[in-house]
C-alpha positions as CSV (number, residue, x, y, z in Angstrom):
1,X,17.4,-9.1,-11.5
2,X,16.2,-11.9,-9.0
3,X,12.5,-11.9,-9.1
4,X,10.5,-13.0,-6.1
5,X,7.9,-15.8,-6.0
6,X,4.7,-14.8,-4.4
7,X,2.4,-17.3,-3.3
8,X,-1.4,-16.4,-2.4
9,X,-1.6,-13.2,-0.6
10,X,-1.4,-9.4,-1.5
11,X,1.5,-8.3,-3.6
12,X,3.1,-5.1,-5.0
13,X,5.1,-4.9,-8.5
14,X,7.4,-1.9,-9.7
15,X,7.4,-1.6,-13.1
16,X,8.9,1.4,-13.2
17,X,12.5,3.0,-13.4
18,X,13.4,3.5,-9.6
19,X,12.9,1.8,-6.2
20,X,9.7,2.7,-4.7
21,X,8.9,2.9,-1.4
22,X,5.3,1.5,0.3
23,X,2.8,2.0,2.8
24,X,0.1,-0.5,3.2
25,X,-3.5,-0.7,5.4
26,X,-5.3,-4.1,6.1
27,X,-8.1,-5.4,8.4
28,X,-7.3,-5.6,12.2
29,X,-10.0,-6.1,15.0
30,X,-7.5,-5.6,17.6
31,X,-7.6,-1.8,17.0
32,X,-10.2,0.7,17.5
33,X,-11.7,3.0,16.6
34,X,-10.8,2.3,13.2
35,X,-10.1,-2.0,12.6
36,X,-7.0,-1.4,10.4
37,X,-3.6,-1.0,11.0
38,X,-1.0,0.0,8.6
39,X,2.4,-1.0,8.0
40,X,5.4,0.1,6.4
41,X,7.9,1.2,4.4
42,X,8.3,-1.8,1.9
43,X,11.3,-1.5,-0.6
44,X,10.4,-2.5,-3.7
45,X,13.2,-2.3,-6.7
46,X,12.9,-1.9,-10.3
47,X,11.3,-5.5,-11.9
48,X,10.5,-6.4,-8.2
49,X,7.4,-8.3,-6.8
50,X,6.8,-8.5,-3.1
51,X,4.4,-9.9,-1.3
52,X,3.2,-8.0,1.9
53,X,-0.1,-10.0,2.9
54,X,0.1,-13.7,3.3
55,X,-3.0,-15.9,2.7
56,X,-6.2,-15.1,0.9
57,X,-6.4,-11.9,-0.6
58,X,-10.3,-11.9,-2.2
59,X,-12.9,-10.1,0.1
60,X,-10.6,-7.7,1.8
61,X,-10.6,-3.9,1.9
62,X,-6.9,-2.7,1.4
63,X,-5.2,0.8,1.6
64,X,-1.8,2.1,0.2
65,X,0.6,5.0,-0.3
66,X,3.6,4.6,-2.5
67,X,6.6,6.9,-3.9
68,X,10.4,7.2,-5.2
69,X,13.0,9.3,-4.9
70,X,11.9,10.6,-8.4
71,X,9.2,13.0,-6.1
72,X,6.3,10.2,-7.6
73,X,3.6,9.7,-5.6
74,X,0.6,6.6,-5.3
75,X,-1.4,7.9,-3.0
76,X,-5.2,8.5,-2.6
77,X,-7.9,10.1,0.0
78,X,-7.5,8.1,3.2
79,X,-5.0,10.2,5.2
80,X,-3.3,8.8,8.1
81,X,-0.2,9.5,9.8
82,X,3.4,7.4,9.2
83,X,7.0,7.7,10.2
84,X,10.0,7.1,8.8
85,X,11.1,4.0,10.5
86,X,9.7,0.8,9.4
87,X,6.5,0.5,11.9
88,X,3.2,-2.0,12.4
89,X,0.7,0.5,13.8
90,X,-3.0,1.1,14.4
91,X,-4.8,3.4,11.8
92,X,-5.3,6.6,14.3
93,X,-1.5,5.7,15.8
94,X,0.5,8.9,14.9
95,X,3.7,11.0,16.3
96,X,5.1,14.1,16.4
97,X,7.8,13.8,13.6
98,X,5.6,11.6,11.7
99,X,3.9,13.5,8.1
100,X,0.4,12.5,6.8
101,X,-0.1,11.0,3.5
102,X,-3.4,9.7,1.7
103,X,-3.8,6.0,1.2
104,X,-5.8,4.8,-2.2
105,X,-8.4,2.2,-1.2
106,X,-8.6,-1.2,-3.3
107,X,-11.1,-3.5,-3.0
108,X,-10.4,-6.9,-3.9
109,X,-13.3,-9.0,-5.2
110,X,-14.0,-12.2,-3.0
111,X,-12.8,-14.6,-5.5
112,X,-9.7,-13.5,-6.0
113,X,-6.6,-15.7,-3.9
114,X,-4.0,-13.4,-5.0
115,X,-3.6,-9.8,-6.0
116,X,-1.1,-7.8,-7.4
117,X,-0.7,-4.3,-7.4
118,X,1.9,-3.0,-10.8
119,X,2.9,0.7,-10.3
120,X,3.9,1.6,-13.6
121,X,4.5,5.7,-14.9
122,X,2.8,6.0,-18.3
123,X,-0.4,4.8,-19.4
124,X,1.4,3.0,-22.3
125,X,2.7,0.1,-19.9
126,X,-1.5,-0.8,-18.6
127,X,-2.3,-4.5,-19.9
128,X,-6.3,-5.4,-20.4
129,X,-7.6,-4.9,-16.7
130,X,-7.7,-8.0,-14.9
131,X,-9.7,-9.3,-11.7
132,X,-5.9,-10.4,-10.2
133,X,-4.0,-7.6,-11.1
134,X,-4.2,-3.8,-11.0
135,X,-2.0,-1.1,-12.5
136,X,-1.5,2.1,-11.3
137,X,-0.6,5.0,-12.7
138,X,1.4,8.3,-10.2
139,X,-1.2,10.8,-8.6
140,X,-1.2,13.9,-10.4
141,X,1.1,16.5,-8.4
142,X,-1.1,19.2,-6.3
143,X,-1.0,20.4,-2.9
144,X,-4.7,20.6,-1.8
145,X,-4.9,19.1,1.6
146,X,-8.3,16.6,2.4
147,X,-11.0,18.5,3.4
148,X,-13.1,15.9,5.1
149,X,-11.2,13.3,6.9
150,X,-11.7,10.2,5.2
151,X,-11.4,7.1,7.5
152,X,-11.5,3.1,6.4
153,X,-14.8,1.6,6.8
154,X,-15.0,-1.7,9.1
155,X,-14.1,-4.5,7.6
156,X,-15.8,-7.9,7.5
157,X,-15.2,-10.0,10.3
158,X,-13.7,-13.0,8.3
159,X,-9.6,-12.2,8.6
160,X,-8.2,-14.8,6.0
161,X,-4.9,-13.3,6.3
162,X,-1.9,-12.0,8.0
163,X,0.5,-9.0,7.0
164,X,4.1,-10.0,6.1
165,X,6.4,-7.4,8.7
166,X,9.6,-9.2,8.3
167,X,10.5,-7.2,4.6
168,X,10.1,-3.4,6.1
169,X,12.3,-0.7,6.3
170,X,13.6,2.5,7.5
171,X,12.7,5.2,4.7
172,X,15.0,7.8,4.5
173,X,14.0,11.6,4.1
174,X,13.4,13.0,1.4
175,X,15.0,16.3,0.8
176,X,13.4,19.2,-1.6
């Protein structure tokens, strides 16, 4: 399998068994109330590296959601609303066939020029933790919905980067 080069920027690996699909937030001043916007779905295969924000990663406040068609889920307590298409839209941008999921937050230390994120499924895969690289292990399944809306906090003002839209796609629906 044909592995990508990534270059300085923000990056997601799949380390695990099946193609995973991703949602990602990063800083934009150009919408309001709320200065992110999120973009997605990213298809990322089995031993696959892709790079979704291009330039310096360190000093940024990102967001994702991530899962397969395994019923896996990556996701976290920033909930926001996506469809199924492959969009580029404001954080409070929603629809009415579009479903909310929970973004994780990640914080990437202002040193850092590139950052990987490495979904993996069992604990057994994590390598010594790393200021470059992060892995990440499935949320645990439950059904609770957020009780407090959690929203992302402004970012700095320094934008060192720019989101890479060209490598989205259409998600298909999952059925149950």
């Amino acid at each position: 399998m044909r592995k990508e080069v990534t270059t300085m920027g923000l990056n997601f690996r799949n380390s695990t068994n099946a193609a995973i699909f991703v949602v990602f937030a990063y800083p934009d001043f150009s919408c309001s109330p709320v200065n992110y916007s999120k973009a997605g779905w990213y298809r990322v295969n089995p031993g696959q590296t892709i790079q979704v924000w291009s330039g310096f990663a360190g000093g940024n406040t990102f967001f994702y959601y991530a899962e397969d068609d395994f019923g896996r889920q990556w996701r976290g307590s920033y909930f926001t609303q996506v469809p199924e298409t492959a969009f580029d839209w404001c954080w409070d941008t929603g629809c009415t066939t579009c479903r909310s999921v929970g973004l994780r937050r990640i914080a990437v230390s202002p040193f850092v020029l590139n950052y990987t994120i490495n979904f993996i499924t069992s604990s057994s895969q994590r390598k010594p933790a790393s200021s470059t690289l992060r892995m990440t292990l499935p949320s645990k399944a439950t059904q609770e919905k957020p009780i407090l809306r959690r929203v992302p906090a402004t970012p700095k003002k320094l934008k060192q980067g720019k989101p890479l839209l060209q490598k989205r796609i259409a998600h298909k629906k999952r059925t149950k």
